[in-house]
C-alpha positions as CSV (number, residue, x, y, z in Angstrom):
1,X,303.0,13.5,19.6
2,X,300.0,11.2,19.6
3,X,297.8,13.1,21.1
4,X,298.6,16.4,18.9
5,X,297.6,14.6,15.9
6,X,294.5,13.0,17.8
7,X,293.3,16.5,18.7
8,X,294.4,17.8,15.2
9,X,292.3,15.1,13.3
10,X,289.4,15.6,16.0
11,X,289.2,19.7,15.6
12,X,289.1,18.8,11.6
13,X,286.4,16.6,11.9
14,X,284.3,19.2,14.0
15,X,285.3,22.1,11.5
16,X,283.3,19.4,8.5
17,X,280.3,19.0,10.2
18,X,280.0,22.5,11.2
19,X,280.5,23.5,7.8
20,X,278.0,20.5,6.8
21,X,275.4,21.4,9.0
22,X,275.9,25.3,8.3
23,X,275.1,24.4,4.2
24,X,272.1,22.3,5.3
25,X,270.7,25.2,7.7
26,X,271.2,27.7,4.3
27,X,269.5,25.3,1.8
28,X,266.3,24.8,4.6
29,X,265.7,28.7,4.9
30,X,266.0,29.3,0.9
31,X,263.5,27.4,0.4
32,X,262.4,25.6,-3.0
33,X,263.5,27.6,-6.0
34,X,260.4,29.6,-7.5
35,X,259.2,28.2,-11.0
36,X,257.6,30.8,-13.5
37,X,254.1,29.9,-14.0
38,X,253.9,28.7,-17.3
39,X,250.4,30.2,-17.7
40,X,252.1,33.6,-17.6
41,X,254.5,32.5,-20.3
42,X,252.1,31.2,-22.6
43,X,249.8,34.5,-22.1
44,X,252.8,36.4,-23.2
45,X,253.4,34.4,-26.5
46,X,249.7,34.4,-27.1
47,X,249.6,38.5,-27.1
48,X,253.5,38.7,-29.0
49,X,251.3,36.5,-32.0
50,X,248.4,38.7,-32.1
51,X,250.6,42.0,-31.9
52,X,252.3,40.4,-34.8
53,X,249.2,39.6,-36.8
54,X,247.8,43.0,-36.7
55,X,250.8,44.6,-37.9
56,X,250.2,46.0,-41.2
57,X,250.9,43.8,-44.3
58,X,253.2,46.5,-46.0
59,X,255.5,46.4,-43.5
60,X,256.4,42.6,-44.2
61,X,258.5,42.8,-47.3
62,X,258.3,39.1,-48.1
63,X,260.2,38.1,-51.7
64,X,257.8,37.4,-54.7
65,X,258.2,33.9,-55.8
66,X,258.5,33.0,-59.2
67,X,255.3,30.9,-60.7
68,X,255.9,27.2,-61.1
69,X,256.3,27.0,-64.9
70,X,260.0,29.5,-64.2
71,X,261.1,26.8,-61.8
72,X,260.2,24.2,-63.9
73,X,262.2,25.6,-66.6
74,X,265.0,27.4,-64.4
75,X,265.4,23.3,-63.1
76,X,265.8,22.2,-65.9
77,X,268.2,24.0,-67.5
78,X,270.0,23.3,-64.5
79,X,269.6,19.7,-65.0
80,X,270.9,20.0,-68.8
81,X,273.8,22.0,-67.7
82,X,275.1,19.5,-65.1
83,X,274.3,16.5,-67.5
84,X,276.3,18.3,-70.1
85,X,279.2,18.4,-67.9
86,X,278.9,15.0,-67.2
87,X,278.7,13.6,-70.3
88,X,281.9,16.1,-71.0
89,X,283.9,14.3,-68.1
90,X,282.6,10.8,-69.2
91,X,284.1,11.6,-72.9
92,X,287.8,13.1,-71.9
93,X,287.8,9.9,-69.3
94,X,287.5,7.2,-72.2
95,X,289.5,9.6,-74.7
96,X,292.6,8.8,-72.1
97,X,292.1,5.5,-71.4
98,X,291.3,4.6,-75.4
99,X,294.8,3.6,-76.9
100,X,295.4,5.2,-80.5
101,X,295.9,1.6,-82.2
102,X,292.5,1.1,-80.9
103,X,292.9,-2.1,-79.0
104,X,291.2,-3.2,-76.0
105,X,293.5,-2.9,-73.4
106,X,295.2,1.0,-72.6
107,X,299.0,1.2,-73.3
């Protein structure tokens, strides 16, 4: 029985480093792996740009923005608004905590 399991463990073993040696052999003959040439890459972003930049300006519909006195105001009347509600919350706060005797302390 000894032996069986000697012979076993011995034909494993050579099946591994067949199969280690077969994966070394592959990875020798592909060779490194090829890198793109950044050159290449960079000539190709370089023309996309300029192919851009010649397009016609009409066909960019970019949004008109609004002068800087119609922010100004737009922000604030956004900052009135929001204050407004603030001083709204502030006032229904301390109209329930105020007791109607109009002591101190709340009841």
């Amino acid at each position: 029985m000894r032996r069986a399991i000697t012979w076993l463990a011995g034909a494993v073993g050579l099946a591994a480093l067949a199969r280690l040696l077969a994966r070394r052999r592959a990875a020798a003959t592909a060779g490194p792996p090829v890198e793109a040439d950044p050159a290449v890459e960079l000539r190709q972003r370089l023309e996309e740009q300029r192919r851009d930049e010649e397009a016609p300006a009409a066909a960019v519909d970019e949004p008109a923005e609004p002068d800087d006195e119609a922010r100004t105001a737009e922000l604030e009347a956004r900052r009135a608004a929001v204050h407004a509600r603030a001083q709204e919350a502030i006032d229904s706060m301390h109209d329930e905590t105020t007791p109607a005797d109009g002591g101190d302390e709340p009841a």
